[in-house]
N, C-alpha and C positions, 0 to 999 in steps of 0.2 A: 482482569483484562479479557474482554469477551473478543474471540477470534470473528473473523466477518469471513466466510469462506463458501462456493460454490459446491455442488455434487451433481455431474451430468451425469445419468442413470437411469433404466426401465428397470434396474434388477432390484425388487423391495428386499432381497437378502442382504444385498451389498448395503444395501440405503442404510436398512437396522445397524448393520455393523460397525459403517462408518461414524453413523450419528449419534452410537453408544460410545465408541471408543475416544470419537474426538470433544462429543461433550463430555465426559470427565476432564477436558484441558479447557475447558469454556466455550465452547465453539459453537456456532450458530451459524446457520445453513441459509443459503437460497439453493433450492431445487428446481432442475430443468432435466426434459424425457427427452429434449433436441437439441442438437448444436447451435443451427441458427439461432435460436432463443438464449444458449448461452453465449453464444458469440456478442449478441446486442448487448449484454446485460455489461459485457467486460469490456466492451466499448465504451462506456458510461462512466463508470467508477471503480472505483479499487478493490481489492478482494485481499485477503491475508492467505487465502492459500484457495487453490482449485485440486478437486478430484474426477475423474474422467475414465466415465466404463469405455474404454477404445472399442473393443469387441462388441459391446452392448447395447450401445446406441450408435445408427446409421450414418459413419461419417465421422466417427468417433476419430478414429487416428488422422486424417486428416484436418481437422478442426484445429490440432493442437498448434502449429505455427499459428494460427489466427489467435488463437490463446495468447501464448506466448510473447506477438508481435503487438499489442495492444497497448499502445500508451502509459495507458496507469498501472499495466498487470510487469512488463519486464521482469521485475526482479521476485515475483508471486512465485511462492512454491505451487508445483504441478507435478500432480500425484498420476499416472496413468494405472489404471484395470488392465490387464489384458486376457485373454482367454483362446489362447490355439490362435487365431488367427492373424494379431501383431507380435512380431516379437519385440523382446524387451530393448534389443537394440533398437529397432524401428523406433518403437516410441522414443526414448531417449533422444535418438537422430530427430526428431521431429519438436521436441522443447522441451519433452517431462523433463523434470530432475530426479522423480525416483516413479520406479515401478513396481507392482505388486502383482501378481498370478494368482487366476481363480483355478480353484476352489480356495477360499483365502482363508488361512489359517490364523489362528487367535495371534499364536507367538510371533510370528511376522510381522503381521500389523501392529502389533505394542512396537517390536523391534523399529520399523520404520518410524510413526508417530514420534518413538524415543528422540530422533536424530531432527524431523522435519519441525514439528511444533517451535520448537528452539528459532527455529530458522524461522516460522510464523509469525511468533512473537516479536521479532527482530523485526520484521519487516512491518508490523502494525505497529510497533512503535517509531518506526523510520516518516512512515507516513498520514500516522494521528493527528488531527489538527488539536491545539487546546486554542481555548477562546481565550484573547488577549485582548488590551485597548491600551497601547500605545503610540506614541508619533513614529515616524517612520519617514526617512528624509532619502530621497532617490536626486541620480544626477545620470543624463543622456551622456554617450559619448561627445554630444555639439555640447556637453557644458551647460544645458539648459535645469537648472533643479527645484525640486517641488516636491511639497508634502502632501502625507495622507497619516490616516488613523488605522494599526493592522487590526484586522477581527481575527485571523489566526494564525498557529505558525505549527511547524513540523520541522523536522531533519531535514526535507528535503525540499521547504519552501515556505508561503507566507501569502494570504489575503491581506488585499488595504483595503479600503473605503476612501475615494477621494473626497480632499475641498471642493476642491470646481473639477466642471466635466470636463474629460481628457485622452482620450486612446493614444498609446503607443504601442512599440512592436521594437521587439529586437531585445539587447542587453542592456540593463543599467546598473550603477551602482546604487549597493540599500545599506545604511546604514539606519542604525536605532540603538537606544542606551537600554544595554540588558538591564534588569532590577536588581539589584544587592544591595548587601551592606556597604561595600565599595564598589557601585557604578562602573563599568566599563561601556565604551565603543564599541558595538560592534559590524564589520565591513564585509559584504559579499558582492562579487557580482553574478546576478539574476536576470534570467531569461523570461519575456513577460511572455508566458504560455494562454492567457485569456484575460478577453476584458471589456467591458461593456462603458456608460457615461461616467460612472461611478464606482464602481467595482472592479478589481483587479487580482489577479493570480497570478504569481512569479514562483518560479523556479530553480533553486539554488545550482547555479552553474562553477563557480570556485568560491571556495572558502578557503583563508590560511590555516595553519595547524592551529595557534594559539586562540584565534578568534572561534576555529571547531571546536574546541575542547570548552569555550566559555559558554557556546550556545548549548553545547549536550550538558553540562551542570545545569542549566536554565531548564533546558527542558526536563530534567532529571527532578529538577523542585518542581516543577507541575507536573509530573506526575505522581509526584508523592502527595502532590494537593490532592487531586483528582480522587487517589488510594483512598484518603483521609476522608474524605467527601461522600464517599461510595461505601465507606464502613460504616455510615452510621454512626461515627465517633462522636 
């Protein structure tokens, strides 16, 4: 499971450290020397975890609510740097979930890595798409309903592909028949977050317990596809 994570940084010490310690957990980097530049980038798309020299780069500790407050990032672990001039409350008050002190020590950083990666991987599997092609049957609160075909799905949502062109907006209900040896229903209501003539992105707003627990086994078998796939087996 390759991690997808940021590192805003001028310090090439920190950089080496981070990107030896976190690639041994698989981890793969987009590097930015600015915040603006990483503020766009986490406006866009999702990240499994963010590291941030607060001290290092100009605007570091203030950056972090824009981190934080971004769409897709919420629930991103956010690693704050600090160096004399934030402290560790500061940042934390501002969105980090954990912080580390320069000059940074080998044992610390394992120490943290130990606790956050967990937390990483959690959240790249929350929000992983796997490519799927099923039907997928939606109904409006006015009762109006209509199909599409999903391209993908995650924990915490689902692309279709429409028959005919169609925008909506708001909540609907999604159902679609999980795959198994014994078939089930399954029912959310989904918040349609984007969508073009043909194309659509919904986002899992309630899920029942039983109906959660059937989609996380679902996803639980593609990703062991995925495993299988990826080993070369």
């Amino acid at each position: 499971m390759e991690l997808d994570c940021l590192i805003i940084t001028r310090d090439p010490s920190l950089l080496g450290q981070v990107q030896a310690s976190m690639g041994m957990h698989g981890a793969s980097f987009h590097m930015r020397q600015d915040c603006a530049s990483a503020i766009e980038l986490v406006s866009r798309r999702h990240l499994d975890g963010i590291v941030i020299d607060c001290d290092g780069v100009p605007g570091g500790t203030k950056a972090l609510p824009a981190l934080r407050n971004a769409p897709a990032n919420r629930q991103t672990v956010i690693l704050a740097v600090v160096d004399g001039m934030t402290s560790a409350e500061e940042a934390l008050d501002q969105g980090a979930d954990f912080t580390l002190s320069k000059p940074i020590q080998r044992a610390r950083l394992t120490g943290i890595l130990d606790v956050t990666v967990p937390k990483m991987e959690r959240e790249h599997r929350r929000y992983f798409r796997y490519d799927v092609d099923l039907p997928v049957r939606f109904q409006t609160p006015v009762g109006q309903c209509f199909t599409a075909s999903m391209k993908n799905v995650s924990e915490s949502g689902l692309a279709v592909k429409l028959v005919d062109p169609l925008r909506l907006n708001g909540v609907v209900t999604v159902e679609f028949e999980l795959p198994s040896v014994q078939p089930r229903t399954f029912r959310a209501k989904a918040d349609v977050v984007w969508s073009d003539s043909f194309v659509m992105g919904l986002r899992f707003l309630y899920i029942d317990k039983d109906h959660g627990v059937a989609l996380q086994a679902w996803l639980n078998s593609l990703e062991s596809r995925v495993r299988f796939l990826e080993s070369g087996s």
